[in-house]
ZAMARGU-4260 file (C-alpha; in steps of 0.2 Angstrom, whole numbers, plus 5000, padded with zeros to 4 digits):
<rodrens>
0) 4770/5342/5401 | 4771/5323/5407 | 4756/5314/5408 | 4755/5299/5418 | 4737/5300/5424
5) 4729/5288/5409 | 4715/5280/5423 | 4710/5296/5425 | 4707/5300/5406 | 4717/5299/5389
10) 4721/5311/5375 | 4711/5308/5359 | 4724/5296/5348 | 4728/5306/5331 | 4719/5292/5321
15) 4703/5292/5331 | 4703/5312/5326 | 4708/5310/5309 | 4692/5296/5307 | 4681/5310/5317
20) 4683/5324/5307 | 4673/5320/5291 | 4657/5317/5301 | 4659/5333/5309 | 4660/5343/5294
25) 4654/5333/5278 | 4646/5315/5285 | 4633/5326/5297 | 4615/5318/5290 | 4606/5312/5305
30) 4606/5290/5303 | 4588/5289/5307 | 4584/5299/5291 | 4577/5291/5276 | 4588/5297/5263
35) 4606/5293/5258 | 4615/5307/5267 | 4606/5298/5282 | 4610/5282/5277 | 4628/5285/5274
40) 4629/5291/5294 | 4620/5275/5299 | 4633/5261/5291 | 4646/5273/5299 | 4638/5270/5313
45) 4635/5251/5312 | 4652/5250/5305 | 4660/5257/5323 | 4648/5246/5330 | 4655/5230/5324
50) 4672/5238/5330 | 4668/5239/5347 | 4659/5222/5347 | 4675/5213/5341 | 4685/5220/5353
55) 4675/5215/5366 | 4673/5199/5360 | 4653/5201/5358 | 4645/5187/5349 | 4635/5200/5339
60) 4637/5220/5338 | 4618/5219/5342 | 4624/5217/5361 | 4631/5234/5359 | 4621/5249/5366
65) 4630/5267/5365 | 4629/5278/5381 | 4637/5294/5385 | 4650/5285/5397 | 4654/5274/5409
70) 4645/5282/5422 | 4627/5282/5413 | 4632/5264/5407 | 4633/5258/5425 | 4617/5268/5432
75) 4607/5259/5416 | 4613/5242/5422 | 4609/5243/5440 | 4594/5253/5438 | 4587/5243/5421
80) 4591/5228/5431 | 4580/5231/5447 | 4567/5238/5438 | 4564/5220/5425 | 4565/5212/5444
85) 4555/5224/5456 | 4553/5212/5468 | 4572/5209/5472 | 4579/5219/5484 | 4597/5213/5486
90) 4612/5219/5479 | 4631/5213/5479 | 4647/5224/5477 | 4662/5229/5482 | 4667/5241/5492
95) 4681/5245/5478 | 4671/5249/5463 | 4671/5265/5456 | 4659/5279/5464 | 4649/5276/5446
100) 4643/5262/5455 | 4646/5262/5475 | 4639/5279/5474 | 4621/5271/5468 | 4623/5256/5478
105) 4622/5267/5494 | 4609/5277/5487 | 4599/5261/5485 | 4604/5257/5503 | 4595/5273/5510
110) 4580/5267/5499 | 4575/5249/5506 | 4589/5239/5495 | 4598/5228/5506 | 4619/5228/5499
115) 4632/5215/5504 | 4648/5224/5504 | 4661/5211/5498 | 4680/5216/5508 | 4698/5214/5500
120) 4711/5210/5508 | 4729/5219/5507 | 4732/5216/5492 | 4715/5221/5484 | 4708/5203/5482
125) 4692/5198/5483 | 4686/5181/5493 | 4676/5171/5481 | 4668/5161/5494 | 4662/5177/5503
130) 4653/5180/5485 | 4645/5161/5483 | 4639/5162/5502 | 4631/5180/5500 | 4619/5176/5484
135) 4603/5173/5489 | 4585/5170/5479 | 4582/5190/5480 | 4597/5193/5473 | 4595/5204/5458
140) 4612/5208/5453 | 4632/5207/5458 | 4640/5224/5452 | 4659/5220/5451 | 4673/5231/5441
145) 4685/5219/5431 | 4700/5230/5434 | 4701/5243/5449 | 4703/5260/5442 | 4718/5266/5456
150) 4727/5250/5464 | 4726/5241/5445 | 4720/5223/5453 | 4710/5214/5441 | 4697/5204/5448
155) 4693/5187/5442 | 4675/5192/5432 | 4673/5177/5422 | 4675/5163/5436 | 4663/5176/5446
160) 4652/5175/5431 | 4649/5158/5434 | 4648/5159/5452 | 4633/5170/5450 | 4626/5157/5439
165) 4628/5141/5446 | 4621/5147/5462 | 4607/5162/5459 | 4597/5170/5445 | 4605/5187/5447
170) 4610/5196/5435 | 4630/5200/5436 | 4636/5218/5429 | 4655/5221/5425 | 4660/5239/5424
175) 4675/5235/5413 | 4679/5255/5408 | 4696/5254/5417 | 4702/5238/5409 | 4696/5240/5391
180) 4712/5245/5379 | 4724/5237/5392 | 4719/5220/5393 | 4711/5207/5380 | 4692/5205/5383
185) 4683/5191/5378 | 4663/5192/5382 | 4657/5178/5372 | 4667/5163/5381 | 4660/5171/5399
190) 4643/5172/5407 | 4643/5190/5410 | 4627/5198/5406 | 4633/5217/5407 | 4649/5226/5403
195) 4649/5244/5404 | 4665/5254/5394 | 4669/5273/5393 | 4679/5278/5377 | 4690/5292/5385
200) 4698/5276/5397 | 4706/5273/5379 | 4708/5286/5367 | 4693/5290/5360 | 4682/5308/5364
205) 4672/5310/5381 | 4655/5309/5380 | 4653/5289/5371 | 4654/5275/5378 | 4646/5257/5376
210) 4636/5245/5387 | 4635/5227/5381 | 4620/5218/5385 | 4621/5200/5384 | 4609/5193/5368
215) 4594/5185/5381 | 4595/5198/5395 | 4582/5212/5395 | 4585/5226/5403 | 4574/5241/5400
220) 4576/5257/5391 | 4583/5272/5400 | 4569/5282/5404 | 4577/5297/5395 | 4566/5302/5381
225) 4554/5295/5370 | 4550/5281/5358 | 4565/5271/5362 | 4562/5251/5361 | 4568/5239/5373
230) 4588/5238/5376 | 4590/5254/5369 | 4592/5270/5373 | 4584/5286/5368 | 4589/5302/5355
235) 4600/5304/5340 | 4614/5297/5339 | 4631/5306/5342 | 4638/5299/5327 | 4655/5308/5327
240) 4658/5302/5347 | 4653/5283/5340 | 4666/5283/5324 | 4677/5290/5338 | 4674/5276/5350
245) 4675/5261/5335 | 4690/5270/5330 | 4697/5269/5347 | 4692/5252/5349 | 4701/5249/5331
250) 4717/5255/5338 | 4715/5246/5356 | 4717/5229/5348 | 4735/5232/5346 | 4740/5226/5363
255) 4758/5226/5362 | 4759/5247/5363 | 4754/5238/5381 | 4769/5226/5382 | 4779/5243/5379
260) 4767/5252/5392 | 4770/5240/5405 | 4789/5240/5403 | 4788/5259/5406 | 4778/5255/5422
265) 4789/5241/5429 | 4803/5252/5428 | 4796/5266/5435 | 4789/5256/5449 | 4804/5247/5452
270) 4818/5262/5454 | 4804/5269/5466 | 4803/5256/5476 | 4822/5253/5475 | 4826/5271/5480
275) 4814/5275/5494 | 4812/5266/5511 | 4797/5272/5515 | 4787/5266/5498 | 4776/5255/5495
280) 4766/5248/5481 | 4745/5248/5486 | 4739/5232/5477 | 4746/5214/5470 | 4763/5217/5464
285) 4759/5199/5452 | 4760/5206/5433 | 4744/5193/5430 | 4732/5200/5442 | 4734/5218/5439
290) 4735/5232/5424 | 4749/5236/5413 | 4751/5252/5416 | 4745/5257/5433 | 4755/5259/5449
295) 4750/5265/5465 | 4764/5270/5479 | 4761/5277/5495 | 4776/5286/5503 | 4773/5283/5521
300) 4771/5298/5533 | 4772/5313/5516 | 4757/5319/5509 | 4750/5314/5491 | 4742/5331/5489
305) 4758/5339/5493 | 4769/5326/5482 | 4756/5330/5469 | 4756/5348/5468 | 4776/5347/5468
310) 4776/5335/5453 | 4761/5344/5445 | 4775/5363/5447 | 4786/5352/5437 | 4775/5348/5423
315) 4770/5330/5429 | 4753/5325/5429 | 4747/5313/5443 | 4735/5309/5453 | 4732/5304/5471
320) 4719/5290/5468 | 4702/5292/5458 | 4699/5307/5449 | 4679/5306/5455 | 4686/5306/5473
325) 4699/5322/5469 | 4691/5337/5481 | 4687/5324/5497 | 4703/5328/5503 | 4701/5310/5513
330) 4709/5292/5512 | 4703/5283/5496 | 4691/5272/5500 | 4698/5259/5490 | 4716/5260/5502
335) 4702/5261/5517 | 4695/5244/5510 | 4710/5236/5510 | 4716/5241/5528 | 4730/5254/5522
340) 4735/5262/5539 | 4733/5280/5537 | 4750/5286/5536 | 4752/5277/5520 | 4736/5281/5512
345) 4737/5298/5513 | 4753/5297/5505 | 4747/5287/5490 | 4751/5292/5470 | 4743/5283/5456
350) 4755/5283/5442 | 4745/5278/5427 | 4754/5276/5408 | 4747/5276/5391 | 4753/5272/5373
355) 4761/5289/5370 | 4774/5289/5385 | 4790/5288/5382 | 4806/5281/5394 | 4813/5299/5394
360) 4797/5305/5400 | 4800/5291/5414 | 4817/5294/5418 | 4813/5313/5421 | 4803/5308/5435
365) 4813/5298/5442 | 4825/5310/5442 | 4817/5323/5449 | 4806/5313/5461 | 4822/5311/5477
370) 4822/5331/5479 | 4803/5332/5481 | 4803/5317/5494 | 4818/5322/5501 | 4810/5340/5503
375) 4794/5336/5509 | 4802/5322/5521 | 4811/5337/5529 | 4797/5349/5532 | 4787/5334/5539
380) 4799/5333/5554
</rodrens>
């Protein structure tokens, strides 16, 4: 099996399993008990802690809250936000973000929240001014994604940060989950107040993820349980998930398995673009405004679903946009945003690499990927 489908989720990295393993079966003890066997479980847990911090580029590990994703970290930013500021009923977004967050953000807008839907334009950019001129005193917070999960575009969350700051008292929210492990982060030299990551975007187990919360902000608990205190959430902690995850975040700061990564992808992209007429590349082509890894092609009047399923009978792994949207059977509502005409979105493939591809792996696709086009550009005659 090929697997290029690393936005959609990543195998666990041997080393992030092999520092797993003991607190499964040996290191179990429950880190809020009072004896050592608890104890031991909790500096394993702090330990991860610090990990995660550093690759972030947290000021301290204290701005790190563990979640069970990125989903439940975004849905605690948005709702802990509005519920420390009830009185502010106006949100900003995109109308690219993941469904993690424009799922809730029309949710809100069926409940009296007002949204201002912030466009892109073809190449999946964002207007900057639109943003300045839509903040407003009510404004209680601007949701936007560092890096699009399906085009790869990376949007400018630092300079935003700042916007939001020099010209409101919002709140601004970065869901980072599809940028974390392909790019450097550095949260300490931004304004950004909330930054929400999912380990399985970089190796580590389903079920953990992080949400940084900016040392000053408060944001209330997750009303999930009991007896949790401000800025945290509630029950025992998964401890094997979080070594997983510091592990994972261990293994991230090693960014030139993404040089490599992103050799594999220009290549890939390249020969396909090269090869076939009637491909084209969703999303800024510029290497320093977009992911390493990711590359979304549309092949103009063929069906992704049908390119998919060709790819997937010869043991390739793709997808045809976000793996949330997989069963809509529509045009992705990130290629609807930025004015795709339809023949091209519905022939749309995100091809998304990860550390353990290889150029044969690569090569293989290409050279299997003419008959499939060529077949499925005869039986769409």
């Amino acid at each position: 099996m090929i697997y290029f489908d690393n936005n959609a989720t990543t195998p666990i990295a041997p080393e992030v399993f092999e520092a797993m393993q003991p607190f499964l079966t040996e290191f179990y003890g429950n880190p809020s008990s009072g004896y050592n066997f608890g104890r031991d479980a909790r500096k394993a847990l702090e330990t991860a802690r610090e990990k995660i911090a550093d690759l972030l580029g947290a000021t301290s590990e204290s701005e790190i809250v563990f979640t069970s994703g990125g989903t439940e970290s975004d849905n605690w930013a948005i709702f802990g936000t509005l519920e420390a500021s009830p009185r502010k009923k106006h949100i900003i977004t995109t109308r690219v973000e993941h469904e993690a967050v424009r799922k809730v953000c029309e949710k809100l807008e069926r409940n009296n929240f007002e949204i201002t839907w912030l466009g892109v334009n073809e190449d999946g950019f964002l207007d900057l001014d639109e943003l300045k001129n839509s903040l407003r005193e009510d404004t209680a917070i601007v949701s936007v994604m560092l890096a699009n999960n399906e085009t790869g575009v990376l949007f400018p969350v630092a300079e935003i940060a700042e916007i939001v700051k020099e010209n409101s008292e919002a709140i601004f929210h970065v869901d980072g989950v599809n940028a974390v492990g392909k790019i450097p982060v550095d949260l300490k030299t931004t304004a950004i107040d909330l930054f929400s990551i999912s380990g399985h975007k970089f190796h580590a187990p389903k079920g953990i993820g992080a949400l940084y919360i900016k040392n000053g902000v408060s944001l209330p608990s997750l009303k999930i349980g009991g007896g949790q205190e401000s800025g945290r959430r509630a029950g025992t902690e998964a401890v094997h998930q979080i070594i997983g995850l510091g592990a994972a975040a261990e293994l991230a700061k090693d960014f030139s398995a993404m040089e490599r990564v992103a050799a594999l992808r220009n290549k890939l992209e390249n020969e396909i673009l090269d090869k076939f007429p009637n491909s084209h590349l969703n999303g800024t082509s510029d290497a320093r405004f977009r992911l390493p890894n990711t590359s979304y092609i549309s092949f103009e009047n063929l069906n992704g679903e049908a390119i998919l399923a060709k790819l997937n009978d010869a043991g390739v792994c793709v997808s045809t946009g976000s793996a949330c949207n997989a069963d809509t059977h529509t045009a992705s509502a990130v290629l609807q945003a930025m004015n795709i005409p339809y023949a091209q979105a519905m022939g749309a493939i995100r091809f998304s690499l990860g550390r353990f591809n290889t150029e044969a792996e690569v090569d293989f696709v290409l050279e299997i990927l003419p008959k499939i086009i060529e077949d499925l550009s005869v039986m769409s005659l």
